[in-house]
DONUTI-648350 format. One record per residue (C-alpha): x, y, z. Coordinates in steps of 0.2 Angstrom, whole numbers, padded with zeros to 4 digits, always signed. Each point is the difference from the previous one (the first is absolute). Layout:
<recs>
XYZ...
</recs>
This chain:
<recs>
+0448+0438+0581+0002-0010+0016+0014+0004+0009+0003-0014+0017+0014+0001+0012+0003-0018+0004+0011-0013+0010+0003-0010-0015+0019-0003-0004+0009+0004-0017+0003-0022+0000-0019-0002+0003-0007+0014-0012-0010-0004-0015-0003+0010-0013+0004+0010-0017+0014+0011+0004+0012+0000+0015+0011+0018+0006+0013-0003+0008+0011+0015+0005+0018+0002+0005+0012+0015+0004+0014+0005-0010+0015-0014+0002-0012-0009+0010-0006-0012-0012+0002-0018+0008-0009-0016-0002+0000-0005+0020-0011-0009+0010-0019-0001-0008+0007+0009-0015+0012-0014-0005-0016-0014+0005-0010+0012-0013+0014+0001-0013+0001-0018+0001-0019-0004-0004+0002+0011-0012+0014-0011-0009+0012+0015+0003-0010+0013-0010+0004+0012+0012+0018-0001+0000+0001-0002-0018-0009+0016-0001+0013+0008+0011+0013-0005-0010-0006+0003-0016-0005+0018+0003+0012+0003+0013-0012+0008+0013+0008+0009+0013-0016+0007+0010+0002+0018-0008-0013+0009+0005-0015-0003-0012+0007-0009-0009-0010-0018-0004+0002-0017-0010-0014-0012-0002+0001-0020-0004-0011-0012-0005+0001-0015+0013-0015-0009-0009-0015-0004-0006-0007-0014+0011+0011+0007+0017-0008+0009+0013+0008+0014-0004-0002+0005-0018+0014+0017+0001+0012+0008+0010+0006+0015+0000+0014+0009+0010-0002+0018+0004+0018+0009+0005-0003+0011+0015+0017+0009+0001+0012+0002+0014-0006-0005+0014+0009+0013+0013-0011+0013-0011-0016-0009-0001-0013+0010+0007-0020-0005+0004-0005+0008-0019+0011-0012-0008-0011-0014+0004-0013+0011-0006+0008+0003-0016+0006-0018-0002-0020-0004+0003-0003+0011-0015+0015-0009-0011-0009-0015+0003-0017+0006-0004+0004+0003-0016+0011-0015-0005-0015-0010+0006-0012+0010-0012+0012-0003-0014+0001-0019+0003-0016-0001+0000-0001-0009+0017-0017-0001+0009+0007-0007+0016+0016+0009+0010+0011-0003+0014+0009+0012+0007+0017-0003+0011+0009+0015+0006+0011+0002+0015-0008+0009+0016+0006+0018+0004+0006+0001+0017-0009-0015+0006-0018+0010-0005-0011-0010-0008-0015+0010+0001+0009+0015-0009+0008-0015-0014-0017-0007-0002-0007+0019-0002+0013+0009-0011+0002-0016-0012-0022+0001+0001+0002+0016-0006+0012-0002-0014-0006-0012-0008-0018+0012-0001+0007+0015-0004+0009-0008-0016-0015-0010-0006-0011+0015+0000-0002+0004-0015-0013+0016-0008-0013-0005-0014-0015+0008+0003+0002+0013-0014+0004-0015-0014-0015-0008-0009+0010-0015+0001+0016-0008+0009+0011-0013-0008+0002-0016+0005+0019+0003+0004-0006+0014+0012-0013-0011+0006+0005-0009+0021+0002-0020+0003+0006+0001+0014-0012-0006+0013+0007-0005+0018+0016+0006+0010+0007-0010+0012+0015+0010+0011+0008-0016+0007+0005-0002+0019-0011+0014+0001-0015-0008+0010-0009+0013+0013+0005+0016-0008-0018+0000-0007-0005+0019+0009+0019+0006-0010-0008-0004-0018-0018+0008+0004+0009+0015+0005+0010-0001-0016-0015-0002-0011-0008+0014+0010+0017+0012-0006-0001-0006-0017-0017+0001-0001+0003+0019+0004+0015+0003-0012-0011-0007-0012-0011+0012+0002+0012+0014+0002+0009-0006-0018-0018-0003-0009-0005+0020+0006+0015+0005-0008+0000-0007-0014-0018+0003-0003-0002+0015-0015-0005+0017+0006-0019-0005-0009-0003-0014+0013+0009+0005+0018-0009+0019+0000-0003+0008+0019-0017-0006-0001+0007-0020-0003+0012+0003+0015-0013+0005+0012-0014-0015-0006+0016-0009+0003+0003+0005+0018-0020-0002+0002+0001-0018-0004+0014-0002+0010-0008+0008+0014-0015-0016+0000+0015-0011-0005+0010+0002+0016-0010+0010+0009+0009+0016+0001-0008+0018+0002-0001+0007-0014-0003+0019-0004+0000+0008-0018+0001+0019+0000-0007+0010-0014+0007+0016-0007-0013+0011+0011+0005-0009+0015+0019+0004-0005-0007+0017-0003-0007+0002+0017+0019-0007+0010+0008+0013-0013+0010-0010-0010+0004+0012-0013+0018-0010-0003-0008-0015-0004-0018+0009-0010+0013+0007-0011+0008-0012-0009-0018-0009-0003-0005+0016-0010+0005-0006-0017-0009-0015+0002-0018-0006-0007+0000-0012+0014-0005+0005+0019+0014-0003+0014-0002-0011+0011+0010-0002+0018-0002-0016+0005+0004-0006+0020+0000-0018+0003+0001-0005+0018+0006-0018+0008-0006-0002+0017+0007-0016+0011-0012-0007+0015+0006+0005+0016+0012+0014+0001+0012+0004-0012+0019-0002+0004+0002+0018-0011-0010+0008-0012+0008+0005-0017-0003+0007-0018+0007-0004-0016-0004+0013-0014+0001-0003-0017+0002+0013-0017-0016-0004-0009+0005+0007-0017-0009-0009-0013+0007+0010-0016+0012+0014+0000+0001+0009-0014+0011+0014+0006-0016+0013+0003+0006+0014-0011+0019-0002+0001-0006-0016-0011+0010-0016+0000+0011+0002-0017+0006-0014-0013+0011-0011+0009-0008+0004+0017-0006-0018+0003-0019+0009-0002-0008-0018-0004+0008-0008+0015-0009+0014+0013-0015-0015+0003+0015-0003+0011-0001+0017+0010-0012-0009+0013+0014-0012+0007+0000+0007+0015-0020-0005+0004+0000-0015-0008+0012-0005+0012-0009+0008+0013-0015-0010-0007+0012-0018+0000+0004+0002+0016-0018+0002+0007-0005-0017-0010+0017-0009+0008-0007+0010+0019-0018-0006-0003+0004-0018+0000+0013-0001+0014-0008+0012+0011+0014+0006+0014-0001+0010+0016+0004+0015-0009-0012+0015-0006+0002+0006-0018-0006+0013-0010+0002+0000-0018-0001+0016-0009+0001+0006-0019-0005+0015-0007-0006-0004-0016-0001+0009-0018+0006+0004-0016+0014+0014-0004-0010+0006-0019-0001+0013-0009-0014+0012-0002-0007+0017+0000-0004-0002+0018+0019-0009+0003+0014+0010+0012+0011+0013-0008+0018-0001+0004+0001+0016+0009-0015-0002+0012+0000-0003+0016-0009-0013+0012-0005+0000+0018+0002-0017+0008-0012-0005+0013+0013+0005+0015+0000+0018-0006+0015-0002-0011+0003+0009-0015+0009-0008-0016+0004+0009-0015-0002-0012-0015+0017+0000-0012-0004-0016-0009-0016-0007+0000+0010-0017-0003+0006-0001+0015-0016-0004+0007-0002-0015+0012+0009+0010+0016-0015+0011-0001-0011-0014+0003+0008-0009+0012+0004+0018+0008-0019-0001+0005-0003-0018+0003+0017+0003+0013-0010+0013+0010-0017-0009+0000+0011-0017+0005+0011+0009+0013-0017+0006+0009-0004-0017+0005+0008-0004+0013+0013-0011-0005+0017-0009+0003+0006+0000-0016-0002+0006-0018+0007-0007-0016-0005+0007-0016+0006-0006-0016+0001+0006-0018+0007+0000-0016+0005+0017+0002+0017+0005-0008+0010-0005-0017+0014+0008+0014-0001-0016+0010+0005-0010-0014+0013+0009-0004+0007-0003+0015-0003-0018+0005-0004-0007-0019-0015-0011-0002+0001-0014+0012+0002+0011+0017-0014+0012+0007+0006+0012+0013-0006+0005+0017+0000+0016+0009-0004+0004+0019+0005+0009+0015-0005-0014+0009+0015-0012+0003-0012-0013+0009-0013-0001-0016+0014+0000-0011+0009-0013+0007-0016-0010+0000-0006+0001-0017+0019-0002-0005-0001-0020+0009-0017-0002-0005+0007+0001-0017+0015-0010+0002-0012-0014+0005-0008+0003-0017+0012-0001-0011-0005+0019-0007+0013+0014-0002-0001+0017+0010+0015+0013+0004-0001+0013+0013+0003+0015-0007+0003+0016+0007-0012+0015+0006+0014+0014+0001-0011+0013+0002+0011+0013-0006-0008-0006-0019-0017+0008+0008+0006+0017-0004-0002-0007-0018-0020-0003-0001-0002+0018+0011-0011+0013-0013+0003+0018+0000-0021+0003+0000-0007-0017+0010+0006-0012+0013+0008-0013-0011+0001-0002-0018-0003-0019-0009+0016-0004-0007+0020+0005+0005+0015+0000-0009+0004-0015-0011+0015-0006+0012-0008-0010+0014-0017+0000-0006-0005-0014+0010+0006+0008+0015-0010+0016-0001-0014-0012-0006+0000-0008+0017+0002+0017+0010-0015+0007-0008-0010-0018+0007+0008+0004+0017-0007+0018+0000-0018-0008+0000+0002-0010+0015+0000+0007+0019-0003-0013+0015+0003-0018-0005+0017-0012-0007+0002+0003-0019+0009-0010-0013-0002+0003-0020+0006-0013-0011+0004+0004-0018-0005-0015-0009+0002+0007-0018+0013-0013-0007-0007-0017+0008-0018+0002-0004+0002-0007-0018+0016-0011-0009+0002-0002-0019+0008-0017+0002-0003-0015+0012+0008+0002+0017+0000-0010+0016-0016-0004+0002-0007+0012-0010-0007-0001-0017+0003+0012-0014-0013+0016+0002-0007+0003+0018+0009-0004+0015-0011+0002+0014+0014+0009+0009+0001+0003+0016-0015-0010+0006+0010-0014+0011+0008+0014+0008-0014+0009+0006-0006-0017+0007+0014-0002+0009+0001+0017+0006-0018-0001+0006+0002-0017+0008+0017+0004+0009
</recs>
């Protein structure tokens, strides 16, 4: 699919289907609309009428003008109230219409949407971006796709658009990465393994040029990383710690690193994931480093002035005779000792050591990301991820960052009076607290593991997969929160 930004006017454009979008109580036929409604022989406002369409947000209505016209369809998107219209409701609306147009069959589609703040590079980029995020669509584990599943939709046109031509390779560079992110994750625990993430960042490495260095269990042997060596017991497959490094030419306006949870099954370790755990979703466990992965893709192709390192600390949590016992304690590679109370609480233990290697480098900032608690969920429900840090600069920036993404976050609180609940009686720290505030204790065992350098964990454990059709996400992987970490990266 070709997607143009062009200068051609909604009067002058030809083609299959025409979007047009309006805010709520906005819907007039002025100026070049009332010229088009006209050529149409008053379709338009017929449809108007008969529908009674009010600009509701999502809401559409779609006409046909003609056969032998220049325009074929129309279709009206509702973009809600205008006063609360932000930049991701041009993204969503671009997704709305992406899927109207796959439905109608159209191979040919104009797009018409207002400007957001006088921007048309960020218009032309969020609309680019809606519309591929909701096209995308996962068939490489059916041995064959129906025809009603199957794209026509050949060229874009974003009218009034023309020069915004950098805005849509950047958002093809973003979906390309959340693409990624959401195919990782939905990928079963047989095909994405901690041997297929590492080949993956080795082809990425030649792709993009990034330095790229794959540690293997004796090397994590050697830098101590008892936290991280202990989950990975269980497993028939070797660990893999897998470092990925973007280097801009010239000197780097700031050097960061984004780390993601590289679980690729969890099946609890011995405190085993019963009925009714969501055990068959834990393909999903490795959220966290497939957006990590995403984001190096989207990085790779817009190359900025800014250092990254992208980290993940990759294996399986099995079960084995050689698996960790809940009781036993772990020595993380900063001297640390962790008593394990549940061997399902997992994930914090390898990010614990990925923290410590990370926060050795020298760096201005670190984001690690994970789908790490049931807690968080709890808390914020399935469409918000929450954010801690003691940093009120990096929070603050990854907070906008999202904002510009259209991705939800919360800050939540690091009252570190809930430490006293992960403290063991016979170690430094035990895995697991109390139930109440479980994300919380979750985030202050991360922030034990981490000395020198800006820190901020995100909780992604809601967002990284829907069950239903949302925004401009598709039922099943989400490839949450790759946008944000662009943003973050490129602010």
């Amino acid at each position: 699919m070709d997607i143009k930004a062009i200068a051609t006017s909604r009067l002058d454009w030809t083609g299959d289907l025409l979007a047009i979008g309006f805010y709520e109580d906005a819907v007039e036929l002025t100026g070049d609309l009332a010229e088009l409604n006209t050529k149409s022989g008053g379709a338009i406002a017929a449809l108007i009428a008969e529908i009674e369409f009010k600009g509701a947000k999502s809401s559409t209505a779609v006409t046909r003008i003609g056969v032998d016209t220049p325009i074929k369809k129309v279709l009206l998107v509702g973009l809600g109230k205008a006063e609360s219209g932000k930049l991701d409701t041009l993204r969503r609306a671009g997704a709305t219409i992406a899927r109207v147009a796959k439905r109608e069959k159209a191979s040919t589609l104009g797009i018409s949407l207002p400007t957001w703040n006088g921007n048309s590079q960020a218009t032309a980029q969020v609309i680019s971006e809606g519309l591929l995020l909701a096209l995308h669509q996962d068939n490489r584990f059916k041995s064959e796709v129906e025809p009603k599943h199957q794209l026509k939709l050949t060229e874009v046109h974003l009218l009034d658009l023309a020069g915004n031509d950098s805005a849509i390779l950047k958002a093809q560079a973003i979906a390309s990465g959340t693409i990624l992110a959401r195919e990782l994750v939905a990928a079963p625990a047989n095909v994405v393994t901690p041997m297929s993430l590492a080949a993956t960042a080795e082809e990425m490495g030649k792709e993009y040029g990034f330095g790229v260095k794959i540690l293997e269990q004796a090397e994590c042997e050697a830098l101590g990383m008892g936290a991280f060596l202990g989950v990975s017991l269980g497993s028939e497959m070797p660990p893999k710690f897998i470092h990925m490094t973007y280097t801009p030419p010239g000197t780097p306006r700031r050097k960061i690193a984004i780390i993601g949870k590289g679980l690729t099954f969890d099946s609890g370790g011995l405190n085993i994931k019963g009925a009714g755990s969501g055990i068959e979703t834990m393909k999903i466990d490795m959220g966290g480093a497939a957006a990590m992965f995403g984001a190096a893709k989207a990085i790779g192709q817009i190359k900025p002035d800014v250092e990254v390192h992208f980290i993940s600390a990759a294996t399986e949590n099995m079960i084995s005779g050689r698996a960790m016992h809940p009781g036993d304690i772990l020595t993380a590679s900063n001297g640390k000792t962790i008593e394990i109370n549940n061997t399902d609480a997992e994930g914090r233990l390898t990010l614990a050591d990925a923290l410590v290697y990370t926060d050795k480098l020298g760096l201005d900032a670190i984001v690690d990301l994970a789908t790490l608690t049931g807690a968080c969920i709890i808390a914020l429900g399935d469409d918000i991820s929450g954010l801690w840090s003691p940093d009120r600069s990096l929070a603050d920036g990854i907070l906008a960052a999202a904002e510009l993404a259209g991705e939800n976050f919360w800050q939540m609180p690091l009252a570190e009076k809930y430490f006293d609940g992960i403290k063991s009686p016979i170690a430094d720290l035990k895995n697991t607290g109390p139930r109440g505030g479980g994300s919380i204790t979750a985030a202050l065992f991360l922030k034990q593991f981490v000395k020198d350098t800006p820190w901020a964990h995100l909780d992604i454990a809601g967002p990284v997969w829907s069950d239903k059709e949302h925004g401009v996400n598709n039922a099943g992987a989400t490839g949450h929160p790759v946008r944000t970490l662009v943003n973050w990266v490129l602010s």
